[in-house]
Structure formats: C-alpha cells, structure tokens
C-alpha positions as CSV (number, residue, x, y, z in Angstrom):
1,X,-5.6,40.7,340.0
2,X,-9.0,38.7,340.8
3,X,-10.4,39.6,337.6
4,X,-8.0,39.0,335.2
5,X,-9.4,36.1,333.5
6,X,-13.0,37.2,333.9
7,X,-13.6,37.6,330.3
8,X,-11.7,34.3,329.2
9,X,-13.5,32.0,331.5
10,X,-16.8,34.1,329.6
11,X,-15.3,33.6,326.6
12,X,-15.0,29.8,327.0
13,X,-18.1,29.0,327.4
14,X,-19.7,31.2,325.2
15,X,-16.9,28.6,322.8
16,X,-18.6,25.8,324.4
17,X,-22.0,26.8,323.7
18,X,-21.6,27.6,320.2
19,X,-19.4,24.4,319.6
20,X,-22.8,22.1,321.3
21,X,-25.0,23.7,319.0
22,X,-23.1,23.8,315.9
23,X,-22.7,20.1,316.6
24,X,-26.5,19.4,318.0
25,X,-27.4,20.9,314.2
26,X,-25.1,18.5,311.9
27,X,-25.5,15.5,314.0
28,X,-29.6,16.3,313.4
29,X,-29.0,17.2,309.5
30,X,-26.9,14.0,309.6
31,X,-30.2,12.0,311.0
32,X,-32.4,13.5,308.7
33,X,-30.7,13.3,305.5
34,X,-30.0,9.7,306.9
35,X,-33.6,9.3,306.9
36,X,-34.3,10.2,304.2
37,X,-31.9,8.7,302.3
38,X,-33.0,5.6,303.4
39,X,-36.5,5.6,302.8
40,X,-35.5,6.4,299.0
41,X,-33.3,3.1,299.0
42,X,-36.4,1.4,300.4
43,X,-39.1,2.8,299.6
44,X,-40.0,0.3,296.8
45,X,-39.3,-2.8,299.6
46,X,-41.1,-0.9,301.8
47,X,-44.3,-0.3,299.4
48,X,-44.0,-4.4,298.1
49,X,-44.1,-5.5,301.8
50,X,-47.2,-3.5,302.3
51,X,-49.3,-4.9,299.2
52,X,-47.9,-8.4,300.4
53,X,-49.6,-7.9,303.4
54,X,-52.9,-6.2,302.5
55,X,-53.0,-9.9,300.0
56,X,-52.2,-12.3,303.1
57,X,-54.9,-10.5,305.2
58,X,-57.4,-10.3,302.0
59,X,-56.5,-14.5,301.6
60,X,-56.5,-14.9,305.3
61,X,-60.2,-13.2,305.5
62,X,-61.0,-15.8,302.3
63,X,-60.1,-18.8,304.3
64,X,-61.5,-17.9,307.8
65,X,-65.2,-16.5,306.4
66,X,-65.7,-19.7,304.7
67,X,-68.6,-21.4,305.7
68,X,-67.5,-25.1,307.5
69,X,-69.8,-27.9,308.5
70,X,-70.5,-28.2,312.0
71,X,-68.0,-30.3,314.4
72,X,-65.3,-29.6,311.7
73,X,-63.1,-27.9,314.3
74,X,-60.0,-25.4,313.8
75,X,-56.5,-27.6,314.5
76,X,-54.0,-24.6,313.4
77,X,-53.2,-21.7,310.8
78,X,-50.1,-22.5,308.6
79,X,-47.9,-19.6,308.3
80,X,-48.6,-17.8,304.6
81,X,-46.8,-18.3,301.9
82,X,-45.8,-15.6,299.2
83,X,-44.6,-17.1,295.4
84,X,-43.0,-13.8,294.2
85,X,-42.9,-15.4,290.5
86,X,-46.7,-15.0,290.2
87,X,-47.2,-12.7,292.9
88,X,-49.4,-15.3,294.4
89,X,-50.0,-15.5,297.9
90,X,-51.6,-19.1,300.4
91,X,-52.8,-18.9,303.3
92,X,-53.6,-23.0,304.8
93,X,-55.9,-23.8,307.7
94,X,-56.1,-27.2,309.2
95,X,-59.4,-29.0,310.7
96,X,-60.6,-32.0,312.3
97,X,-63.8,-34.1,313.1
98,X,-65.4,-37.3,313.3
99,X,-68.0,-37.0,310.4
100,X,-68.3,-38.7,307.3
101,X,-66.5,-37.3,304.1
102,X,-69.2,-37.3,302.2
103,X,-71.3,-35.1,304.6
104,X,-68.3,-32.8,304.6
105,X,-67.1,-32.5,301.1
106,X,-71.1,-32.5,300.0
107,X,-71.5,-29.3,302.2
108,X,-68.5,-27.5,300.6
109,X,-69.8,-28.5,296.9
110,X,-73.5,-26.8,297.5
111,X,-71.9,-23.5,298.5
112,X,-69.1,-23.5,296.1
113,X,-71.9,-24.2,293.3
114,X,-74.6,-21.4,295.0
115,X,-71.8,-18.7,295.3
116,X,-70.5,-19.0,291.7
117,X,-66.9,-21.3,292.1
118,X,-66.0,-23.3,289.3
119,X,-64.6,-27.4,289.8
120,X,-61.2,-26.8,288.3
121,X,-60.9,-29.2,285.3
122,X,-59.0,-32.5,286.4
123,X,-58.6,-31.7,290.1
124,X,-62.0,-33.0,292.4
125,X,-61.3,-30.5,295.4
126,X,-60.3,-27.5,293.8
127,X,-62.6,-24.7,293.2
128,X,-61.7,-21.4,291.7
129,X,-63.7,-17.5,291.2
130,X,-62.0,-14.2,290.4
131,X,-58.7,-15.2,290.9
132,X,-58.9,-17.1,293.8
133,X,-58.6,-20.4,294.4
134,X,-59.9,-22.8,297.0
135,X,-58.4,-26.7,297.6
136,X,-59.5,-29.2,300.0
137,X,-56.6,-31.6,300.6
138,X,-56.6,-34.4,303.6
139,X,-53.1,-35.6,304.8
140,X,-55.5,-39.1,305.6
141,X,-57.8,-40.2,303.1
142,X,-60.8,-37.4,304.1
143,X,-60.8,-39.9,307.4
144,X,-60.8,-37.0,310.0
145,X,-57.4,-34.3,308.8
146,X,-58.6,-31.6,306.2
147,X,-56.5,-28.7,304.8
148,X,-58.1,-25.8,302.8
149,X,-55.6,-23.9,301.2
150,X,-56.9,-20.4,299.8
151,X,-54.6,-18.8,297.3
152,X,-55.2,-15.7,295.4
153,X,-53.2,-14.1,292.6
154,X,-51.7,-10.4,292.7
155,X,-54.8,-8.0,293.1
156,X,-54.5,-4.5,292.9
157,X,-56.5,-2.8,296.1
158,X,-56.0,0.8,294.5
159,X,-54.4,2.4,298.1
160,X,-50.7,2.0,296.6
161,X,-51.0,2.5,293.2
C-alpha cells in the first residue's frame, strides 16, 4: 500500500521537531545560567578592574593637563602602574629639550606654589595636594631627559560604590 507509512514518516518529524526545540531550550538555559553564574564569580574582579581604570584615566588626565614649559617636548607615556597594597595607581611621562634646568624646574615650582602643592619634606622634586603626588625625576642630571611621575592614592568617584 502507498500509504502505509504516511503517518510514521509524520510522526518522525513531528519527533524531530520537538527533540530540536527541547534541545534549542536547555542548550539556551545552559548559556544563561552560564552567564550568570559567571558574572557572580566575577563580579567583584570585574567591579575592581573598573575603579582601577577610572584611577589610571583620573592620574593620566593629572599628568597630561599639567602645564610644561615651552620646547619641553613629549618623548613617550610609560605604561601605568597599579600597587594593589595601597591601592595606588602612576602613571610616567617622559620629556625632552635643550633649555636650562633652572628655567624648567623654576616654571614647575611657581605653579606648584600658585595652585596649592606642597614640597614634600626631604625630597626637592616632589610635590603633593589631595592625595596626589607629583615628582620630577631626570635619568641625566636635569641635562635634557625629565620624568614626571603622577601618582594618586585609592579615590572613591561614587559611580561604584
């Protein structure tokens, strides 16, 4: 008879079909529980890398918005550093130019001492406000090669408390 397996091949695939989305819907419960389960386990990773990043770009800004001499020209940005024991974060840029030292550092020492930073006791080229801290090292003997390192410690910015 031509019709005698009609209704199985009907009854297959109606198998089939059920059997795909049966699966389709515990493969996606399996992905979102997955999900979820994850952002639990980092969740507290997650929200520490974002406040590390909010400080690097709030030390970055510090560094780059300072006010530089003219022909003190930008040689590179050190990559930031992070000290998780003081939740500290640095942020170094390097310069370079062919004017005295003394008209450099004396330019940096009015506007420290106009915008409220403190000398730190003991250290000439250190200068720290609010938590933040300025230094002006040279890797040759303020000849031509300065360093400003900008630090800052832990603030709290309010968006992830």
């Amino acid at each position: 008879m031509p019709f005698e397996d009609f209704y199985e091949k009907s009854d297959k695939l109606k198998y089939r079909y059920r059997k795909s989305v049966i699966s389709t819907f515990a493969l996606s419960a399996v992905v979102i529980i997955s999900f979820f389960g994850l952002y639990g386990i980092y969740k507290d990773y997650l929200t520490e890398y974002l406040k590390e990043q909010a400080r690097i770009k709030h030390v970055d800004a510090l560094c780059r918005n300072l006010p530089k001499p003219q022909m003190f020209n930008f040689v590179e940005r050190k990559d930031p550093l992070s000290y998780n024991d003081n939740n500290a974060t640095k942020v170094v840029y390097s310069y370079q130019t062919q004017r005295n030292a003394n008209e450099i550092i004396s330019g940096f020492l009015r506007w420290f001492s106009a915008n409220g930073w403190k000398r730190r006791a003991g250290d000439e080229w250190i200068f720290t406000k609010d938590g933040q801290t300025i230094a002006i090292t040279s890797t040759d003997n303020f000849s031509t090669r300065y360093d400003i390192h900008c630090s800052e410690q832990d603030l709290s910015f309010g968006i992830y408390d």
